[in-house]
C-alpha positions as a Markdown table, in Angstrom:
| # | Residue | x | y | z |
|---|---|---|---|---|
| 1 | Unk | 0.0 | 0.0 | 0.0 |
| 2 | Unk | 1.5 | 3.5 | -0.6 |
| 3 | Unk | 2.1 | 5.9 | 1.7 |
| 4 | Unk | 0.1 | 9.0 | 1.1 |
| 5 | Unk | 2.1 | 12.5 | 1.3 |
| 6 | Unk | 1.0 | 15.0 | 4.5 |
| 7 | Unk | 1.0 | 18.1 | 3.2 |
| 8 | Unk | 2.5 | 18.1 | -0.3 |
| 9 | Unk | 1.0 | 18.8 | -3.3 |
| 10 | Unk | 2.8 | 18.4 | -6.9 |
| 11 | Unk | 4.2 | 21.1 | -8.0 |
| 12 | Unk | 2.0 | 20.8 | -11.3 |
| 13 | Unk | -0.9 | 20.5 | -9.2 |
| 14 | Unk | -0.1 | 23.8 | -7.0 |
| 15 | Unk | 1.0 | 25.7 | -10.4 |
| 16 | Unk | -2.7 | 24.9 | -12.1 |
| 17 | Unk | -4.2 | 26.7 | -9.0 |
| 18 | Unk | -2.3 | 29.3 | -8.7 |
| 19 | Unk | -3.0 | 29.6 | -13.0 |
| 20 | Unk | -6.9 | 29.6 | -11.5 |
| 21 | Unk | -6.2 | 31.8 | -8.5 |
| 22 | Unk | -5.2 | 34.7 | -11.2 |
| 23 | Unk | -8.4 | 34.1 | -12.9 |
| 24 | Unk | -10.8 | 33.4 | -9.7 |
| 25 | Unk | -13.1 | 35.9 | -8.7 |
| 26 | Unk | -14.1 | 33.9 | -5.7 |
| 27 | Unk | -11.2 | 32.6 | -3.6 |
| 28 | Unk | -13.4 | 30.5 | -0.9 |
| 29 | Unk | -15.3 | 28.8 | -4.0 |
| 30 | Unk | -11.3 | 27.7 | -5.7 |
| 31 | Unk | -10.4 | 27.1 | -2.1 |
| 32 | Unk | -13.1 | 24.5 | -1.6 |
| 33 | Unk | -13.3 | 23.3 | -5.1 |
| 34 | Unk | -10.1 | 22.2 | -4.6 |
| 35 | Unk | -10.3 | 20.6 | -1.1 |
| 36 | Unk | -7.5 | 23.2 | 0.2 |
| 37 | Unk | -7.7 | 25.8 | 2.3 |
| 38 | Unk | -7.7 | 29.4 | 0.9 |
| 39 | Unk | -4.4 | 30.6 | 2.8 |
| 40 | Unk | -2.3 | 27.5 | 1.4 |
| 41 | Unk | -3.3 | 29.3 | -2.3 |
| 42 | Unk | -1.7 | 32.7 | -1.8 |
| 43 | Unk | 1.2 | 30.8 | 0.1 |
| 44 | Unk | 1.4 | 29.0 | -3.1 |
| 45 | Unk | 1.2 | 31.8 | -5.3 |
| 46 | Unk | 3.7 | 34.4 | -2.6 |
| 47 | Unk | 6.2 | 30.6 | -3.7 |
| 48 | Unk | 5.5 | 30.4 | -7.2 |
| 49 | Unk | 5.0 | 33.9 | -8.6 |
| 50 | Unk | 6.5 | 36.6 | -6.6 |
| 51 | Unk | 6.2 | 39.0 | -8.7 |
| 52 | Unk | 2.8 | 38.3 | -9.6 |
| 53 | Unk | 1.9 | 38.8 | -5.9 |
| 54 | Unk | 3.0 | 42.4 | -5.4 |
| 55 | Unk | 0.8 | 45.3 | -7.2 |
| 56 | Unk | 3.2 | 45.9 | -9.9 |
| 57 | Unk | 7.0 | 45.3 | -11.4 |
| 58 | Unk | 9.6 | 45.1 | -9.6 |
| 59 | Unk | 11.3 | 49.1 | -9.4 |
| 60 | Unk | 13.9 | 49.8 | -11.9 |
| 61 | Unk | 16.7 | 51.8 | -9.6 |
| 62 | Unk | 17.2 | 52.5 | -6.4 |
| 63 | Unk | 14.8 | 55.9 | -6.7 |
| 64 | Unk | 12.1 | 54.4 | -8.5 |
| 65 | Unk | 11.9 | 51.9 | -5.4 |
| 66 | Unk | 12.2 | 55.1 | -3.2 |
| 67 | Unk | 9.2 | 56.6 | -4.8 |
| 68 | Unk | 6.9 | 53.6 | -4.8 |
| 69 | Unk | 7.8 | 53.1 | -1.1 |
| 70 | Unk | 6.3 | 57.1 | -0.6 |
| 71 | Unk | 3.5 | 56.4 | -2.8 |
| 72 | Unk | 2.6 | 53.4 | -0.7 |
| 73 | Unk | 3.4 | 55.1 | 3.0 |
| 74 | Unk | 1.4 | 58.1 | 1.9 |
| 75 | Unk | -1.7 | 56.0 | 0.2 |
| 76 | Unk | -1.6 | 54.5 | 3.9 |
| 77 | Unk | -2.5 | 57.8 | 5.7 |
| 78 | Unk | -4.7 | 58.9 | 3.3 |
| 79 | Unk | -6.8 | 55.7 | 4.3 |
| 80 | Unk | -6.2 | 56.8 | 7.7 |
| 81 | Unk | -7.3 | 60.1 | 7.7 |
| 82 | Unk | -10.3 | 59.2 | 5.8 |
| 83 | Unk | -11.4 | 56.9 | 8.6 |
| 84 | Unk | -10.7 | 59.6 | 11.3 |
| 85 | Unk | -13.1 | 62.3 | 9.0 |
| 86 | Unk | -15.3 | 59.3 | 8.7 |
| 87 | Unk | -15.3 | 58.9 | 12.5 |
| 88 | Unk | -15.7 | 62.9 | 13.3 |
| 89 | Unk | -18.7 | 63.4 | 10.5 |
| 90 | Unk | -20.3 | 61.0 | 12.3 |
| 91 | Unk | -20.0 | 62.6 | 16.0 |
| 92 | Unk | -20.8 | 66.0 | 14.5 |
| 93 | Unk | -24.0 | 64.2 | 12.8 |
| 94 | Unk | -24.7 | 62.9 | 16.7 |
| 95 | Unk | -24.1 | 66.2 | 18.1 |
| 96 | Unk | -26.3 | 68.2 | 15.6 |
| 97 | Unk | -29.3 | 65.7 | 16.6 |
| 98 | Unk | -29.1 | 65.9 | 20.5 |
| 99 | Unk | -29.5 | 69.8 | 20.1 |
| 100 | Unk | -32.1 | 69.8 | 18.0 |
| 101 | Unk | -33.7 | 67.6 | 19.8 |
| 102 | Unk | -33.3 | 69.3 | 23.5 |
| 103 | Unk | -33.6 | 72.7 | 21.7 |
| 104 | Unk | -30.5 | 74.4 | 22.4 |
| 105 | Unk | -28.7 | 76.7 | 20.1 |
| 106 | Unk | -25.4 | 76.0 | 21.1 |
| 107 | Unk | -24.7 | 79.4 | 22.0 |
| 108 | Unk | -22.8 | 80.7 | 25.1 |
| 109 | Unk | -24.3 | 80.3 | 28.7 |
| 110 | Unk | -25.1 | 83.4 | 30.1 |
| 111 | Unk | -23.4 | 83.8 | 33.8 |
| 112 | Unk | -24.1 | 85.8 | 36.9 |
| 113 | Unk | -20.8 | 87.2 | 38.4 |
| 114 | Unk | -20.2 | 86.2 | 41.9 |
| 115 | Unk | -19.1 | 88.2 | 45.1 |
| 116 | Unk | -20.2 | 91.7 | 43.8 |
C-alpha cells in the first residue's frame, strides 16, 4: 500500500491553481473546489510567482523603489485620515441631533458674576 504524502502537493498541481487563483473571482469557492484551504493558495502563489503577488513590477533603480515606497506610505494615511473624517462626521451628525432635539442653540451660557 503506498504511503500517502502530508501536506504536499505536486508542483504541477499547486501551479494549475495558482494559474486559477489569477483568474478566480471567488477565492473561498477555488479554495473549496479544490479541497484546500484558501491561505495555502496565496502561500502558493507568494512561492511560485512573486512577482505576480506584489501590485506591480519590480522598481527599476534604487529611486524608482524610493518613490513607490512614498507612494505606498502616503496611500496608507490617506486611508487613515479618511477613517478619522469618517469617524468625526459621524460625532458632529450625533451632536447636531441631541441639540435639535433638547432645543438648544449652542450658543454661550449666560453667567451671573459672583461676590459683587
Amino acid at each position: 500500500m503506498a504511503k500517502k504524502r502530508v501536506g504536499k502537493f505536486p508542483k504541477a498541481f499547486r501551479q494549475m491553481a495558482v494559474d486559477r487563483l489569477k483568474q478566480c473571482e471567488n477565492i473561498v469557492e477555488l479554495a473549496t473546489e479544490l479541497g484546500i484551504h484558501r491561505r495555502l493558495l496565496y502561500r502558493w502563489r507568494d512561492q511560485l510567482d512573486p512577482a505576480e503577488s506584489e501590485d506591480s513590477p519590480p522598481p527599476a533603480n534604487a529611486r524608482e523603489s524610493t518613490l513607490r515606497k512614498e507612494v505606498s506610505q502616503l496611500k496608507r494615511l490617506l486611508a487613515d485620515k479618511t477613517v478619522e473624517i469618517d469617524f468625526f462626521k459621524g460625532a458632529l451628525r450625533k451632536v447636531e441631533a441631541r441639540r435639535q432635539r433638547s432645543g438648544n442653540s449652542g450658543g454661550k451660557a449666560s453667567m451671573r458674576r459672583s461676590g459683587t
